[in-house]
TITOR-629295 format. One line per 4 residues: number of its first residue (from 1); their letters; for each residue x, y, z of N, C-alpha, C. Coordinates in steps of 0.001 Angstrom, whole numbers, plus 524288, in hexadecimal, padded with zeros to 5 digits. Example, Ala and Ser with C-alpha at 12.3 -4.5 7.8 and 13.67 -1.06 7.14 Angstrom:
% residues 2
1 = AS = 83386 7E9C6 81E78 8300C 7EE6C 81E78 83390 7F31C 81E78; 83232 7F736 81BA8 83566 7FBDC 81BE4 83264 8001E 81EBE
END
This chain:
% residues 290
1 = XXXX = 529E8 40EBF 34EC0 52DF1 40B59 34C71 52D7A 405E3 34EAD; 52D98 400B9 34A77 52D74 3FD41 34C9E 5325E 3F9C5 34AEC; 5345B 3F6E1 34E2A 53917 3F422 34CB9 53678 3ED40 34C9A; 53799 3EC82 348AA 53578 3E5DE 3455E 5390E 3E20F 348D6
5 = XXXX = 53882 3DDF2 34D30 53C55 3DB6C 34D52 53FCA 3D843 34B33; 539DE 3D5BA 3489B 53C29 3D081 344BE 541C5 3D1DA 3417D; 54279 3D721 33E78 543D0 3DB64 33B93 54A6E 3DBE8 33DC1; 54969 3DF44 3435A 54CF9 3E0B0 346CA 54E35 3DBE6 34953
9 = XXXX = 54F0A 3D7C1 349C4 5524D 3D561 34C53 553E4 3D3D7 34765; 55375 3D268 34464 556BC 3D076 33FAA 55B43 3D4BF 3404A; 55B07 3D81F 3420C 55FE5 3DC7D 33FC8 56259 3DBEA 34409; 560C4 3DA0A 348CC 5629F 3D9D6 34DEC 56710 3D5B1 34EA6
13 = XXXX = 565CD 3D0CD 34B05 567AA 3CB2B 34A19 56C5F 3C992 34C7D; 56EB4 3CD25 348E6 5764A 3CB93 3497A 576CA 3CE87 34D37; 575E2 3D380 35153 57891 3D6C4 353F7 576D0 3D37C 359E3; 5700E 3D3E6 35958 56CF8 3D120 35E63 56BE8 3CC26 35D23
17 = XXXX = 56DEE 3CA4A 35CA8 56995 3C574 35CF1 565C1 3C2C0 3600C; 566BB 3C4F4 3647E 563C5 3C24E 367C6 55E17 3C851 36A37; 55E8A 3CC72 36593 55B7E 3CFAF 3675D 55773 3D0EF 36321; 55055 3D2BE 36571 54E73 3D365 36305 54C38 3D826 36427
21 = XXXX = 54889 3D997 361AD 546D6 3DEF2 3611F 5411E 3DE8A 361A1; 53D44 3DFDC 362EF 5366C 3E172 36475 53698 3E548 364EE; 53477 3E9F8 36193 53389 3EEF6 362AE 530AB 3F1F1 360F9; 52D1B 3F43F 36237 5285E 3F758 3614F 5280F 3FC9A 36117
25 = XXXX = 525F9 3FFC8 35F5D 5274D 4059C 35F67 5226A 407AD 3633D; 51E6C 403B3 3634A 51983 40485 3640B 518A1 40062 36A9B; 5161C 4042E 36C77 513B0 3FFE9 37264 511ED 3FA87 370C4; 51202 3F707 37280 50DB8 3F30B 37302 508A1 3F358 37250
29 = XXXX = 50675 3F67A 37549 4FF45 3F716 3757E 4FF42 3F83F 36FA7; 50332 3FA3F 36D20 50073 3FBF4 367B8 4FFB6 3F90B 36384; 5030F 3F40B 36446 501CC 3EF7B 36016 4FCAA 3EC50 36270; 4FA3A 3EC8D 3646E 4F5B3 3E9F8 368BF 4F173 3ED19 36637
33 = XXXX = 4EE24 3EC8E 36018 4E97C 3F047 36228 4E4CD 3ED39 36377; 4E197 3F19C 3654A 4DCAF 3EDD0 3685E 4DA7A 3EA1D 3657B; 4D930 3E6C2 36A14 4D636 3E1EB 36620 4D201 3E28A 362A0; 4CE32 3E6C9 364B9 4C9B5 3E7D4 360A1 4CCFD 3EBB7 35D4E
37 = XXXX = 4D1F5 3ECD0 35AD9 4D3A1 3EF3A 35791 4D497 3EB5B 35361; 4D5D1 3E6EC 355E1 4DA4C 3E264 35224 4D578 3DF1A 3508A; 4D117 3E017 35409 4CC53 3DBE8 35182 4C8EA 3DE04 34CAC; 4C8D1 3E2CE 34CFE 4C65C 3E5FE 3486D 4C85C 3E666 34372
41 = XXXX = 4CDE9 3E327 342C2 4D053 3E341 33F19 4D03D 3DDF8 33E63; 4CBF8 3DA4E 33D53 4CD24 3D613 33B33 4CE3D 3D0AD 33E0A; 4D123 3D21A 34404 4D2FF 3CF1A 346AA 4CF7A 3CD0C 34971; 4CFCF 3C738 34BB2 4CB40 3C54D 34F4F 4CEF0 3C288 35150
45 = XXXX = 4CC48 3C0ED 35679 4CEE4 3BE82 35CE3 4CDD2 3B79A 35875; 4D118 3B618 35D71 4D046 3B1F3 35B4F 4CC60 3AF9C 35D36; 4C7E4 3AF49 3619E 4C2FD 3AF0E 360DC 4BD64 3ADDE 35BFB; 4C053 3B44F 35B81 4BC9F 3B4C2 3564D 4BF74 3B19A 35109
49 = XXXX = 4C48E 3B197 34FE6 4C5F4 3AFA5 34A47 4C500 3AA91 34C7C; 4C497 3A799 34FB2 4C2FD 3A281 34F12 4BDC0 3A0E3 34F6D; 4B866 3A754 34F93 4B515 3A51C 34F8E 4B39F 3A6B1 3468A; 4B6AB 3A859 345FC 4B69F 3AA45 340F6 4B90C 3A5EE 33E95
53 = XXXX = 4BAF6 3A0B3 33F89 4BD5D 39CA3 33E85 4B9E3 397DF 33CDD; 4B51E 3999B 33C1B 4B063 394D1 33EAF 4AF01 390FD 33834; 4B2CB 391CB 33479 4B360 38E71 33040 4B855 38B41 33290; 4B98B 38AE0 334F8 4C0A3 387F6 33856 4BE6E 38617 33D42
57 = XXXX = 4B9C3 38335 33D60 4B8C2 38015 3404B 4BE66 37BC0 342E2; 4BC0D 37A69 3473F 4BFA1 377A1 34B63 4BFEA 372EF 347CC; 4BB27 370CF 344B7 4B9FC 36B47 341CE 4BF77 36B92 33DE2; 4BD39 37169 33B83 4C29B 37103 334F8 4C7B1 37142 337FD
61 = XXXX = 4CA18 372C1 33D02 4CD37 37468 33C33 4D099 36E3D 33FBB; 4CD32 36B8B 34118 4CD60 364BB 34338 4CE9F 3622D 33D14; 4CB91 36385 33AC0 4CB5B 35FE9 33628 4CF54 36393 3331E; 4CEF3 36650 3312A 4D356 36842 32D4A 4DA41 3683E 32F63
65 = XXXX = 4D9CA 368E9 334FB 4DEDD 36B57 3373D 4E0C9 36597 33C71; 4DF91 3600E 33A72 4DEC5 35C44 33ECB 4E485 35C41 340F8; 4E373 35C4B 3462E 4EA12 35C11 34AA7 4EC38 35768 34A5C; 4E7DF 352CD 348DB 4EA8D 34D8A 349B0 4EE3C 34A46 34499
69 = XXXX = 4ED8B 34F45 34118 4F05E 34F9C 33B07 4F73C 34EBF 339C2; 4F933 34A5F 338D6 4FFF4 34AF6 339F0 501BD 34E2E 33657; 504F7 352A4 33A0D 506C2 35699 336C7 50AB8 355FD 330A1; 50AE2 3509B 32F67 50F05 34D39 32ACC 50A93 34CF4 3271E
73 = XXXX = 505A4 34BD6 328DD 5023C 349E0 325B3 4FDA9 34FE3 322ED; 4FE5C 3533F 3258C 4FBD6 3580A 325CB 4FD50 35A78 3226F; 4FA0A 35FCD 31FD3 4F9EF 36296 31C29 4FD69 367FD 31DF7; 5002C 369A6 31B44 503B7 36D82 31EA5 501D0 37230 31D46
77 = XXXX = 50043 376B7 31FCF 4FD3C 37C10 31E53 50264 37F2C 31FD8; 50239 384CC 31D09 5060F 388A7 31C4F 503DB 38CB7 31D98; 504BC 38DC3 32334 5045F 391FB 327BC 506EE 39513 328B2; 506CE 39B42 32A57 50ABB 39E91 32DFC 509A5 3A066 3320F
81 = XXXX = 50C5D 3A2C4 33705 50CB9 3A570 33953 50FB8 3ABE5 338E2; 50CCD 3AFE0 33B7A 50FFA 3B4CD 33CBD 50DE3 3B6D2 34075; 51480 3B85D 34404 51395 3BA5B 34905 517CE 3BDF4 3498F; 51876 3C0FE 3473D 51BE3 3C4F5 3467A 52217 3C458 3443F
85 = XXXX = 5259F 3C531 34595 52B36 3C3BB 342B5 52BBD 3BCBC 34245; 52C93 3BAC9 33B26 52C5D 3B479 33B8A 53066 3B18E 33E81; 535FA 3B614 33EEC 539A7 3B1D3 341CE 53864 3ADDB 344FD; 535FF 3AE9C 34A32 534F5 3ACB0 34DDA 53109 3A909 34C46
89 = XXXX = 52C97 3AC2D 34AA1 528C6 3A8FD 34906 529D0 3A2E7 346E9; 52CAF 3A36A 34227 52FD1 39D79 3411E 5310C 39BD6 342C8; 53484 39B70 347C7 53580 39910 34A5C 5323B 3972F 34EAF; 52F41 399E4 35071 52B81 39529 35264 528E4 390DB 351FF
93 = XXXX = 52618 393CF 34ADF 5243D 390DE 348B5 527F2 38BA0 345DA; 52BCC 38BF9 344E3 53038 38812 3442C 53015 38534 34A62; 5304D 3851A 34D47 530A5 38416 3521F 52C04 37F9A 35240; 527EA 38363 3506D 522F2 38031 35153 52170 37A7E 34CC3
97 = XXXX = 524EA 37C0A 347EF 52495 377F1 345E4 526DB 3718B 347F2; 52BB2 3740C 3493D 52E28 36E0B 34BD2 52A5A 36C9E 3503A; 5277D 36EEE 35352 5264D 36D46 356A4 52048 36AB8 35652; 51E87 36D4D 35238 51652 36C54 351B6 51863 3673A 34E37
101 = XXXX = 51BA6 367C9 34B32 51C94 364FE 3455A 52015 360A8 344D0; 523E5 36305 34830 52924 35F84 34854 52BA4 35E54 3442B; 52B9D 3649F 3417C 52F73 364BB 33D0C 5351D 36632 33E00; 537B9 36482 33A13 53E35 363F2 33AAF 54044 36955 3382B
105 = XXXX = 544FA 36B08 337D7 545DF 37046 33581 5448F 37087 3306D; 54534 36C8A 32D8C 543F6 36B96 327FC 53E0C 36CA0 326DC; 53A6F 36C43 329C0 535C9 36BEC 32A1E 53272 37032 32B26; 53540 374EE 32C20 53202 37963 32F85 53076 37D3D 32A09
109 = XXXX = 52C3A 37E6B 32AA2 528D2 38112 32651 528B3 3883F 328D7; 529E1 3880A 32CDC 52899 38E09 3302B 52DA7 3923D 32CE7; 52A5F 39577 32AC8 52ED2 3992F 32623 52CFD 39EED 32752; 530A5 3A113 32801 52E36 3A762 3293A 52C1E 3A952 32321
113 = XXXX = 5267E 3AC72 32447 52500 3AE7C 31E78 522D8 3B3CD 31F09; 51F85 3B56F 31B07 51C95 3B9E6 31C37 517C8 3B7E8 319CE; 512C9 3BA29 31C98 50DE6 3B95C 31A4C 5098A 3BE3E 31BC7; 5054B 3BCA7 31B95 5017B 3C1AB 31C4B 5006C 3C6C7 31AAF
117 = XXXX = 504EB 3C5CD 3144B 50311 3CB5F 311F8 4FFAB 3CB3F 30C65; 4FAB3 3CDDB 30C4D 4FA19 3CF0B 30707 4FC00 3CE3B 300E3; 50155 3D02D 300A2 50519 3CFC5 2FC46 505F5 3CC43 2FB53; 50596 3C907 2FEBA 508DE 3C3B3 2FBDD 50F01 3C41C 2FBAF
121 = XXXX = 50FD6 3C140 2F815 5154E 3C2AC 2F614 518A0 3C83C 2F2C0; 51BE6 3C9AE 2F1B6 51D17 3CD16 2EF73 5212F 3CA53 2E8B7; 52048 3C9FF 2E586 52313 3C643 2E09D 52640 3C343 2E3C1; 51FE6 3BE08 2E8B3 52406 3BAA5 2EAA6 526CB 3BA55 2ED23
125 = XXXX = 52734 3BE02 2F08A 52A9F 3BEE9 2F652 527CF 3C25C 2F8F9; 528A6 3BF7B 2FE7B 52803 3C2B3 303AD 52C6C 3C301 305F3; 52DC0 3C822 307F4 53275 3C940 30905 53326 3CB51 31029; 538FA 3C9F1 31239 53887 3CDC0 31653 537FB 3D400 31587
129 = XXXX = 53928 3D740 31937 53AE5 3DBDA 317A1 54037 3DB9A 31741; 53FD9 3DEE0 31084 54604 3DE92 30DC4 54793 3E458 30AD4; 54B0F 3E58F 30BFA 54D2B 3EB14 308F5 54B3E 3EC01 303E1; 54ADF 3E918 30142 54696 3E78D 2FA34 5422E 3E90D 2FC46
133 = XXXX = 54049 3E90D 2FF10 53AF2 3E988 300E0 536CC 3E52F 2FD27; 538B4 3E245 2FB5F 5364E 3DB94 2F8FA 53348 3D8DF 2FB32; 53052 3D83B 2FA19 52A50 3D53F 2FB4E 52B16 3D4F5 301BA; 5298D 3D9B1 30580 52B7A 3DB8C 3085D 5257F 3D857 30B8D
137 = XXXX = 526F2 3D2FC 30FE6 52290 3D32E 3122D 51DEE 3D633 31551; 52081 3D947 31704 51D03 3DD34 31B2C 51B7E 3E11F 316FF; 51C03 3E2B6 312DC 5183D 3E519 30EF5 5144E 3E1B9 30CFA; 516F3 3DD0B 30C7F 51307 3D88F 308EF 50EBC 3D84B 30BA3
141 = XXXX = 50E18 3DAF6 31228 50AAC 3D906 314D1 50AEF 3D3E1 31910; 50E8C 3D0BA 31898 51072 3CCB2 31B04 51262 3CC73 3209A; 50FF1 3CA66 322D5 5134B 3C82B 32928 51802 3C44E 32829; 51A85 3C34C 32CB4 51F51 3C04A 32D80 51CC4 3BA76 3303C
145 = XXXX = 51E2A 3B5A2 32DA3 519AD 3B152 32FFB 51D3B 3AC52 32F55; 51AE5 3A95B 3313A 51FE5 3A2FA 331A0 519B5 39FA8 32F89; 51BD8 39D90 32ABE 51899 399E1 327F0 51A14 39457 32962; 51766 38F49 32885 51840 38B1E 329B4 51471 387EB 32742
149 = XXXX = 516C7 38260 3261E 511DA 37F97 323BE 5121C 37A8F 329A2; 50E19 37974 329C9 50C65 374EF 32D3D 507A2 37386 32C58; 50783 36E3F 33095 502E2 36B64 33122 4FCC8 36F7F 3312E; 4F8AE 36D66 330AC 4F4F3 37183 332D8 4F267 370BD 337F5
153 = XXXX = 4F274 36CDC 339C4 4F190 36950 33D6D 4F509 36CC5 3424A; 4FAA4 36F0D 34085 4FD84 37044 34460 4FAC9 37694 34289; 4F8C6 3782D 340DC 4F9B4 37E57 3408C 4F640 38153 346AF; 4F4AA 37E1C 3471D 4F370 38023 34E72 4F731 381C6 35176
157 = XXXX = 4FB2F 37CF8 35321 50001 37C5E 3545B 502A8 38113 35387; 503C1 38208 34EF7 50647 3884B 34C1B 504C9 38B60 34C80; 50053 38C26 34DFA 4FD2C 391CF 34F73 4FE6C 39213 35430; 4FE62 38DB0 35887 5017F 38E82 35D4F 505BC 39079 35E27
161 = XXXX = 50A48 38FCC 35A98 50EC3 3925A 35B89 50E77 39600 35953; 50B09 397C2 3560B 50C03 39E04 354AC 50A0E 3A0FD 358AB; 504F3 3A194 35C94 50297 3A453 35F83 5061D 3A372 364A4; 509C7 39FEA 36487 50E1B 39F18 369B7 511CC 3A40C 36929
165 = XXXX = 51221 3A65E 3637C 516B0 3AA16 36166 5134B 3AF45 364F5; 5101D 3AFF3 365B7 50D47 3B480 3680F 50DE9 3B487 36D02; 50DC7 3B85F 3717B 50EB7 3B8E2 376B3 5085B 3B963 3781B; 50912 3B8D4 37CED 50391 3B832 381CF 4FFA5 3BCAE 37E5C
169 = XXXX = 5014B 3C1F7 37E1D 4FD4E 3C5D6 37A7A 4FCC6 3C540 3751D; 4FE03 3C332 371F9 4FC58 3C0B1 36D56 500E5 3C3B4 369C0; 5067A 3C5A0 36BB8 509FA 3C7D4 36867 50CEE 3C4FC 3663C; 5106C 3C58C 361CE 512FD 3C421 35FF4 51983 3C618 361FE
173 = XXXX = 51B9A 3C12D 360F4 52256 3C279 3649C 52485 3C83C 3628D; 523C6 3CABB 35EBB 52568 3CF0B 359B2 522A2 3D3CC 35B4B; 51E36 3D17B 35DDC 51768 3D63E 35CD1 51A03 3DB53 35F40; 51DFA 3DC6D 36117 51F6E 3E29E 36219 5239B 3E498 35E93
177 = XXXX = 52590 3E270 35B74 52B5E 3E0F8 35937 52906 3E113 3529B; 52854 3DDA2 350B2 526D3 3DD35 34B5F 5203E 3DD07 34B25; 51ECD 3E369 348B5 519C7 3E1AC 348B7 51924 3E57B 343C6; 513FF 3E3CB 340D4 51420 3E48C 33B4D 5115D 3E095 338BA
181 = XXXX = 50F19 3E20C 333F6 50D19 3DCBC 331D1 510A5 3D806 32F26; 514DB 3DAE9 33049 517ED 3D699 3301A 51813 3D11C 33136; 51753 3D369 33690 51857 3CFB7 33CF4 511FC 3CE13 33F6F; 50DD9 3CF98 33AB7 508AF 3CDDC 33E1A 50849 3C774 33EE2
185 = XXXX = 50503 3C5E0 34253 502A0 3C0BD 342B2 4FF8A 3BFC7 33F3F; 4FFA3 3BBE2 33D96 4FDB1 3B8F1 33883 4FEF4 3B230 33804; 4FAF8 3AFEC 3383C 4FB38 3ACBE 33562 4F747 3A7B8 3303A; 4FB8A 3A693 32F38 4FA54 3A4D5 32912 4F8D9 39E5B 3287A
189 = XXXX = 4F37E 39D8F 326DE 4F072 398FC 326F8 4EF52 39851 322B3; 4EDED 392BF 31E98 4EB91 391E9 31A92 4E4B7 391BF 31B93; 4E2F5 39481 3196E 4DD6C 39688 319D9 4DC93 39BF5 31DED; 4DE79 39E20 31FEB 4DE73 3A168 32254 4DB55 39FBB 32771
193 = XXXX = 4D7FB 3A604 328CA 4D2A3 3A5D9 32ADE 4D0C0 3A101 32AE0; 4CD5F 39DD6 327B6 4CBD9 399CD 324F0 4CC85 39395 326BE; 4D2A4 3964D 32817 4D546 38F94 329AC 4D26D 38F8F 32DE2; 4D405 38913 32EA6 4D28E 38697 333F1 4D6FC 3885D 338F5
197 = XXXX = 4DB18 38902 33591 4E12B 38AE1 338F1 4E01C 38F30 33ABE; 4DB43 391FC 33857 4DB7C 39799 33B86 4D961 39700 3404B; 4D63F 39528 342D9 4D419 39285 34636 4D633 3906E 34BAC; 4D9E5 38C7C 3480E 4E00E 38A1F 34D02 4E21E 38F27 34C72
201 = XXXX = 4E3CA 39164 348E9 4E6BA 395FD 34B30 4E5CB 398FA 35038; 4DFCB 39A93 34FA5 4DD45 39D3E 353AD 4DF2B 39A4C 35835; 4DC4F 39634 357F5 4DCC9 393C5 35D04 4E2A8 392FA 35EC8; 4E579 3928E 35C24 4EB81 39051 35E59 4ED9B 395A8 3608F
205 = XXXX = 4EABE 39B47 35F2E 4EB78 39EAD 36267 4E966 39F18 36847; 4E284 39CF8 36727 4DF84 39D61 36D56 4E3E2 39924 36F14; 4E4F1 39596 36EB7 4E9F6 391C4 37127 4EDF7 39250 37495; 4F009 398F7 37195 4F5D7 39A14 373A6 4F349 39F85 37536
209 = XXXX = 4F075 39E41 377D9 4EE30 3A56B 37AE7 4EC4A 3A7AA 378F7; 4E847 3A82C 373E1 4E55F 3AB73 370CF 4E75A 3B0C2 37114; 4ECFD 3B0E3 36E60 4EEFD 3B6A2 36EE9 4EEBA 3BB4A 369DD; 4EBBD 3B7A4 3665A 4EBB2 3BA50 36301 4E652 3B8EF 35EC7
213 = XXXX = 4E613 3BFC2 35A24 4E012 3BE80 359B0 4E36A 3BE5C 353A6; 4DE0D 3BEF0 35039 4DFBF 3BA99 34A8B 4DC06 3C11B 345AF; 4DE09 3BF70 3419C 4DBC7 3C23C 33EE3 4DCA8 3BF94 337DD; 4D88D 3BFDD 33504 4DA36 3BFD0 32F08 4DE00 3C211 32D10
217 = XXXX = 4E380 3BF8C 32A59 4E738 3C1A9 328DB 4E3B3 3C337 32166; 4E3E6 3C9A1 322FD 4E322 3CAE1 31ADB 4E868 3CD56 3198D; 4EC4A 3CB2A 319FB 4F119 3CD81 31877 4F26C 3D220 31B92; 4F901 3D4AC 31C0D 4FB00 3DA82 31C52 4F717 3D91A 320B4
221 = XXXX = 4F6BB 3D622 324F3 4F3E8 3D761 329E5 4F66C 3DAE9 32D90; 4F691 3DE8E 331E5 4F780 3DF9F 335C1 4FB04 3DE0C 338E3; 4FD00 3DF4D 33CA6 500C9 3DD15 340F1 4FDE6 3DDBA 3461A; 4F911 3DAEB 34705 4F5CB 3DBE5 34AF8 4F9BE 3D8CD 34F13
225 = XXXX = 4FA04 3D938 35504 4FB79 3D778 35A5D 4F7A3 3D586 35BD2; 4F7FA 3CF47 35B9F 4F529 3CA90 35D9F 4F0B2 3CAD6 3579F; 4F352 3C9B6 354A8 4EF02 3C7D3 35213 4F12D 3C48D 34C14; 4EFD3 3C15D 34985 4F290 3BD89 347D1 4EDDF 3BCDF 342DD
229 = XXXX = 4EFC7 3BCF4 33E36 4ECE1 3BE6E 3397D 4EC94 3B81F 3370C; 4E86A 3B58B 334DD 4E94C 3B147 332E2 4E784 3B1F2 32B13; 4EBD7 3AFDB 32986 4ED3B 3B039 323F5 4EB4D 3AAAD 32053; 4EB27 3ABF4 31D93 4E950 3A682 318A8 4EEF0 3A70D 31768
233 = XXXX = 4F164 3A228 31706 4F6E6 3A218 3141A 4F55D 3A23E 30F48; 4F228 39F31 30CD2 4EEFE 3A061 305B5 4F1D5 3A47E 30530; 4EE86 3A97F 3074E 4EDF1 3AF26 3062A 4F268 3B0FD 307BA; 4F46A 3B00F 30C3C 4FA02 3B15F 30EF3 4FDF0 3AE23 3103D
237 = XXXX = 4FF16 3ABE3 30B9A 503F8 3A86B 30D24 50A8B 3AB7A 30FFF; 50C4B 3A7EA 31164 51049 3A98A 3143A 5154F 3A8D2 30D76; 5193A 3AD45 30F16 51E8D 3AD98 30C24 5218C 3AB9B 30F99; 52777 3A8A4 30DD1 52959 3A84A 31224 52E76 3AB66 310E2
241 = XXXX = 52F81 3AD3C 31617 53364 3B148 315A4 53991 3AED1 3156C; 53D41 3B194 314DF 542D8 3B43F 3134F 54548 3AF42 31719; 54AC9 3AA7A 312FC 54CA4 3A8FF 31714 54EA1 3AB17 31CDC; 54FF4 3AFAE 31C9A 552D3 3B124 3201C 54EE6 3B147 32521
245 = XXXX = 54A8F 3B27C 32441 545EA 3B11F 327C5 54588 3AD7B 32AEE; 545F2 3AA88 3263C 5442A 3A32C 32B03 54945 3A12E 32E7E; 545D6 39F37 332CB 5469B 39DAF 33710 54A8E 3A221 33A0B; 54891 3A73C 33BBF 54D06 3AA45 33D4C 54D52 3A97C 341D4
249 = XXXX = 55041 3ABD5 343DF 54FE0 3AD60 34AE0 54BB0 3B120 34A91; 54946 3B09D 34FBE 54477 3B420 3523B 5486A 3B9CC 353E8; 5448A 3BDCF 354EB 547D2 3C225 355A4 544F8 3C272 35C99; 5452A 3C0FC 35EF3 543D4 3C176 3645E 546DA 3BE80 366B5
253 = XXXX = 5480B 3C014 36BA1 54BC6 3BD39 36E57 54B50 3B5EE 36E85; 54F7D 3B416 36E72 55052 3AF48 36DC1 54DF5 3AB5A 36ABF; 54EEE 3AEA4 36547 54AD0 3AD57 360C7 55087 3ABAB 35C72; 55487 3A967 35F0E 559CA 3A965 35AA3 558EB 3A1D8 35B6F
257 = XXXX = 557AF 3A1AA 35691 554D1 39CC1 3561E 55B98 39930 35367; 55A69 3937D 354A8 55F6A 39031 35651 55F8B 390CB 34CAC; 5652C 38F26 34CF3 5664E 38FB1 347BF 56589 38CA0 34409; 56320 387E0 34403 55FAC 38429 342CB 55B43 3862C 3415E
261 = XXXX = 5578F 388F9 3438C 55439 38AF5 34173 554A8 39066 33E19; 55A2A 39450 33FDA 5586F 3975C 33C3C 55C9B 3966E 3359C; 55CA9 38EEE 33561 55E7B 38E68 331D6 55CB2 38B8B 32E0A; 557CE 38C68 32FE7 55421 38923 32D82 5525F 38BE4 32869
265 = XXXX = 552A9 391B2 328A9 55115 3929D 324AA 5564A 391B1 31DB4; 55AC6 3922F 31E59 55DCA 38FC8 31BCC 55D5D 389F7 31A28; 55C8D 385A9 31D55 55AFE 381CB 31D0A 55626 38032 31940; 55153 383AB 318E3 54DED 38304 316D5 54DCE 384F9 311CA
269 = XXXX = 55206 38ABC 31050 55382 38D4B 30B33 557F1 38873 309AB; 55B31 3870A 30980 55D77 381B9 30932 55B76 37D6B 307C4; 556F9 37B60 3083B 55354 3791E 3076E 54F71 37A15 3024D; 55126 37EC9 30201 54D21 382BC 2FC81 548A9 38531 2FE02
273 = XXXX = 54772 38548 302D3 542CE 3894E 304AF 54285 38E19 30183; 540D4 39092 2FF7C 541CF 396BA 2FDD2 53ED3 39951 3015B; 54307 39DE2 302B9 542B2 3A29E 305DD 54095 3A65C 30285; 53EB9 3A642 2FDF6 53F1B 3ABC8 2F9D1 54366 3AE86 2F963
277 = XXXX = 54429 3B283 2F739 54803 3B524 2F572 5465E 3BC01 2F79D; 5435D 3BC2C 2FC77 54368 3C184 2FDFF 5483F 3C331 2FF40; 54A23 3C8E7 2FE39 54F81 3CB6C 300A9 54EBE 3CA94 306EB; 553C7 3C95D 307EC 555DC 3C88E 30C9C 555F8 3CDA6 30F5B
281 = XXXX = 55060 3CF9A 3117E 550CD 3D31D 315B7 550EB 3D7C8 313A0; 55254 3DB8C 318BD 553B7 3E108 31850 5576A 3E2EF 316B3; 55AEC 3DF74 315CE 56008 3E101 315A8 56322 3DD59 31221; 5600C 3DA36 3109C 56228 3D4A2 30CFA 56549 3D05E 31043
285 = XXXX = 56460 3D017 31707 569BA 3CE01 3183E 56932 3C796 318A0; 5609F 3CA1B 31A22 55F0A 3C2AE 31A51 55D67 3C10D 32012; 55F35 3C49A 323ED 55EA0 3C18D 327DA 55B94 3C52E 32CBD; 5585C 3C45C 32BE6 5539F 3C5BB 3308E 552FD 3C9A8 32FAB
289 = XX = 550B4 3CA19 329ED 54C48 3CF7E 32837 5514F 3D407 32564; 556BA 3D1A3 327D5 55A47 3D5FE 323AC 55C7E 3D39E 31D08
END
């Protein structure tokens, strides 16, 4: 039996608030399999995927991706991250915008979505899990991911704060708690493989401790531990998910984020953003997966 946190603290909300849940049915050693297990399936160190990179020369990725580029004047590319439950995730990455970007609240592009499945859409919606059982992401094949458009120039920068979301062994804050293909690592580049971004990606990992190894995302991927799938947005674009989603509180301790931010997502439906029209949850209530 495994208990979902992301899931279970939503139900926890009003009674705990200040409590979360990590729980495993299963030891540790058992989400860990050996490295020549995880390499035979596709996966390579990052060593090797950057010697498999050798069309993403250091030259293209100077010239295509230049640092000395003002981010006003720059072409904006449409990226994601996933690192298991998006709450948190957004908020870093919101975090990281004001700070790489020095965008204002009006300005922040970081939206919780789903991406990385096969299916695509279902007639046009990706959904949470909902009592309808309606374009139900985790059937669609889909992870939980925080999309963003920015500079490309900065997408180094952003790969830094995503591999900061990982601890000293290359886990994710969730990795005992929510695990599933839900919750795999993934992320989402224009050109995939291909890009020059795959490249900085790598490296912005050797950067922050080389804690983790890389693999071709072909859809409905796995929930491998330490390993981080890279996607063509083309092929795998990101949905973006359910107002009630954006900007939540994190479900880990001292993750009850100031009310300004988690009001941002009203602010932006106000504005005319569309949320889609997926049912509100498990329960229809709307608010953190019920």
């Amino acid at each position: 039996m495994v208990i979902k946190s992301c899931l279970l603290s939503s139900l926890l909300l009003s009674a705990l608030p200040h409590f979360a849940i990590a729980w495993s049915g299963q030891p540790a050693s058992s989400l860990s399999p050996p490295r020549s297990s995880v390499l035979s399936e596709d996966v390579a160190t990052r060593r090797s995927f950057l010697a498999g990179l050798a069309t993403a020369s250091l030259a293209t990725v100077a010239t295509s991706y230049p640092s000395t580029a003002s981010a006003d004047d720059e072409e904006l590319i449409d990226c994601y991250f996933g690192c298991g439950c998006f709450w948190h995730v957004q908020h870093e990455f919101v975090e990281a915008e004001r700070k790489i970007l020095g965008r204002s609240d009006d300005q922040i592009t970081s939206r919780a979505g789903y991406a990385g499945g096969k299916a695509g859409a279902l007639d046009g919606k990706v959904c949470y899990h909902n009592a309808g059982n309606i374009a139900d992401y985790g059937k669609l094949g889909h992870a939980e991911v925080v999309s963003m458009r920015i500079p490309s120039s900065k997408f180094y920068d952003f790969a830094v704060e995503y591999f900061k979301l990982f601890d000293k062994d290359g886990f994710r804050p969730d990795q005992f708690g929510d695990r599933g293909t839900e919750y795999r690592n993934l992320v989402g580049i224009p050109g995939g493989k291909s890009s020059p971004l795959a490249e900085l990606l790598v490296k912005a990992s050797v950067a922050t401790g080389d804690k983790l190894d890389f693999a071709v995302g072909k859809g409905d991927d796995r929930d491998l531990p330490k390993v981080s799938f890279i996607m063509d947005t083309a092929e795998y674009p990101s949905f973006v998910a359910e107002q009630y989603h954006q900007f939540h509180d994190g479900f880990a301790f001292g993750e009850n984020y100031n009310q300004s931010y988690n009001s941002l997502a009203s602010a932006f439906a106000k504005k005319g953003e569309d949320f889609g029209t997926c049912p509100n949850g498990m329960m229809g209530i709307g608010l953190g997966g019920l």
